[in-house]
C-alpha positions in Angstrom: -81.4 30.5 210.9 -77.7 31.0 210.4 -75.9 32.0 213.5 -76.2 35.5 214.7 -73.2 37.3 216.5 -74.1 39.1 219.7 -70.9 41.6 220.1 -69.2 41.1 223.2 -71.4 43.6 225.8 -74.4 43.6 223.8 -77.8 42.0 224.0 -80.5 39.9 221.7 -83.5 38.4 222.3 -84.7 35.7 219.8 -88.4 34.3 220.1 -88.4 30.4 220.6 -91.7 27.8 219.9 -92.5 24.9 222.1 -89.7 22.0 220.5 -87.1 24.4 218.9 -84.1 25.5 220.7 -81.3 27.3 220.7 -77.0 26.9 220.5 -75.4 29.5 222.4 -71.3 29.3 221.4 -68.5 30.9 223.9 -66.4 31.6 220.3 -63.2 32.9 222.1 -63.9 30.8 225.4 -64.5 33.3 229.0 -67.5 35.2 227.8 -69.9 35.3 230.0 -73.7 35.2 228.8 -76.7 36.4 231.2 -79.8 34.2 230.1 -83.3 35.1 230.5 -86.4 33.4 229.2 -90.2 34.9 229.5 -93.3 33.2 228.3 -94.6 34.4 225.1 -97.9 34.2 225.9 -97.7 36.3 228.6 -94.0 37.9 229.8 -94.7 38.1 233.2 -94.2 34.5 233.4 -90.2 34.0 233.4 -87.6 31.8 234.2 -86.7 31.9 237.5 -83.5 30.6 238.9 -85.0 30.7 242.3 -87.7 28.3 241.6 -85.4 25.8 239.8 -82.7 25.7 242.6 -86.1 24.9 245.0 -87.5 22.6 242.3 -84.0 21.0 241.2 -82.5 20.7 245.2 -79.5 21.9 243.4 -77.7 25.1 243.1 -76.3 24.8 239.5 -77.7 23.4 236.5 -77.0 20.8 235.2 -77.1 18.6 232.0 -80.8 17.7 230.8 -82.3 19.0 233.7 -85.4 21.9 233.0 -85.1 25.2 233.9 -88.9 26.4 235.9 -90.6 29.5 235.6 -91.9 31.7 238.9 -94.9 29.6 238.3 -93.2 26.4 238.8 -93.4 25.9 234.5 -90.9 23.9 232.9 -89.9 26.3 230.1 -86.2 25.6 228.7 -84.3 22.5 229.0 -80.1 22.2 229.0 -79.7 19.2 226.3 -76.4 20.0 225.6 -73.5 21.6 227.8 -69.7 21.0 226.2 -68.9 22.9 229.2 -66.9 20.6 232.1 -67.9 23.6 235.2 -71.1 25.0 236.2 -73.0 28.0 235.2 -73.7 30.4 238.1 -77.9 30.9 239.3 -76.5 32.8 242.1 -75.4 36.7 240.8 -77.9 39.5 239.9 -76.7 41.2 236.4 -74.4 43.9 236.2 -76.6 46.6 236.3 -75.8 50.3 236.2 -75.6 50.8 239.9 -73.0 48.1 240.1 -70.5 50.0 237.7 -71.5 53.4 239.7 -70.0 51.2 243.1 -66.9 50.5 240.4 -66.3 54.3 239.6 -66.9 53.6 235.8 -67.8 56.8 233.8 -72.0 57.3 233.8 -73.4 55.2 230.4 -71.5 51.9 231.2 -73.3 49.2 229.2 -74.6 46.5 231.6 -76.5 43.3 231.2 -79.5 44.7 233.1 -80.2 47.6 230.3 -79.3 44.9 227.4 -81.8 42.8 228.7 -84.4 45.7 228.8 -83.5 47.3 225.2 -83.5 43.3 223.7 -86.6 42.8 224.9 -88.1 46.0 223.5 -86.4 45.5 220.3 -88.3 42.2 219.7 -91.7 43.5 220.3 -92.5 43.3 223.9 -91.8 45.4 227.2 -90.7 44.6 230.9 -90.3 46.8 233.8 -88.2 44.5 235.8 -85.0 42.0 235.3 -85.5 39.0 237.1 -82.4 37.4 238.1 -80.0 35.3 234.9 -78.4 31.9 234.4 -75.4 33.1 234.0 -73.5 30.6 231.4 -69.7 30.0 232.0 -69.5 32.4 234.6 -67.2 30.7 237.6 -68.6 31.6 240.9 -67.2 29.1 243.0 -69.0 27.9 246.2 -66.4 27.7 249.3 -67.1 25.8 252.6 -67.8 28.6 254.3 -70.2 29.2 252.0 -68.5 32.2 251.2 -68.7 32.7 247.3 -66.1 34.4 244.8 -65.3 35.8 241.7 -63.3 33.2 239.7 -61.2 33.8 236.1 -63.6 31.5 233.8 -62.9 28.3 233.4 -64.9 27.9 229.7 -63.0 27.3 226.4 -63.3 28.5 222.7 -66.3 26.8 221.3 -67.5 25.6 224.1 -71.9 25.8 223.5 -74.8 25.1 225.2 -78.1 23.8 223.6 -81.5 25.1 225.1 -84.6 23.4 224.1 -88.1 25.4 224.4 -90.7 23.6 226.2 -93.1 26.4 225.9 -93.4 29.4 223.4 -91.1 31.6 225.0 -88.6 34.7 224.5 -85.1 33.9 225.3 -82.7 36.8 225.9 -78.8 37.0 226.0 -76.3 39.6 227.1 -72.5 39.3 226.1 -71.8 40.7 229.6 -70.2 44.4 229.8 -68.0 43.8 232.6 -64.7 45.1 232.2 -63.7 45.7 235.9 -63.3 42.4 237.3 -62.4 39.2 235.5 -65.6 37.8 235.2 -64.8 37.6 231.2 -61.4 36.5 231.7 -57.8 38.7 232.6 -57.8 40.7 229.7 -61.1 42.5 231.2 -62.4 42.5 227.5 -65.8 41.5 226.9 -66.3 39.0 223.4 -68.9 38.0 220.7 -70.5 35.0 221.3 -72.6 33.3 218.8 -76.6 31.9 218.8 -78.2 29.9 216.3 -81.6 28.7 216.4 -81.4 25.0 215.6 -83.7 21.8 215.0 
């Protein structure tokens, strides 16, 4: 397929078979994109970030390294990351209570509800979010184990590639957030770009 723009605080979800994959593209760099897979055969199978940082002793993923399921499935696997920093396991999605704690006007978009209406546009339902991978956003680890919320460190064009390794539903959100500079200073959410690939 050619690529598809997701407008900068909007959603998608694209259905993936076992062996294709997907390029997700940071076209203006900073964009953050909240990443959900579920199992097409049955969507209450999903990719957990929980379960990977237990199966992958890691926090962060990293390059060719699978993502697991919360029933320890392997179900996407990074093959390519342009990307020199890590992508954060560790936030929830914004989510409509988050923006309420910010003071923004009732009807914010957030990644929680894109995730939700992307999902139900392709077909299938959920009545819970799990947690994302969250690509290119910087949530830096201190050693205090204190973590913050960093300007991002990605740049224009940089992409991941995600290879299916089971049927499955991936879902994207061009994160909302306009308060803090999770999408870089300008507080201005971007398009990003996804192309289902070979």
């Amino acid at each position: 397929m050619a690529a598809v723009e997701i407008p900068g605080g909007h959603g998608l979800a694209l259905p993936l078979r076992a062996g294709q994959a997907v390029r997700v593209v940071n076209t203006h760099g900073t964009q953050v994109v909240d990443t959900w897979a579920l199992a097409l055969g049955d969507t209450s199978e999903y990719l957990s970030v929980e379960h990977t940082r237990r199966m992958q002793f890691s926090l962060f993923p990293k390059l060719g390294e699978p993502f697991y399921s919360n029933r320890r499935t392997k179900m996407l696997l990074l093959e390519e990351d342009s990307f020199p920093g890590q992508h954060d396991t560790l936030f929830a999605c914004c989510d409509k209570w988050l923006y309420q704690h910010y003071n923004c006007a009732p009807g914010h978009r957030s990644c929680r509800d894109n995730f939700l209406q992307a999902v139900f546009a392709a077909g299938f339902d959920a009545t819970s979010v799990p947690n994302p991978v969250n690509l290119w956003m910087h949530i830096p680890v201190h050693d205090s184990a204190r973590i913050s919320i960093e300007t991002p460190l990605s740049r224009p064009g940089d992409h991941v590639k995600l290879r299916a390794l089971i049927d499955t539903l991936v879902v994207f959100s061009a994160c909302p957030m306009d308060v803090v500079p999770i999408n870089g200073p300008d507080l201005a959410p971007k398009p990003v770009h996804v192309e289902v690939v070979g």
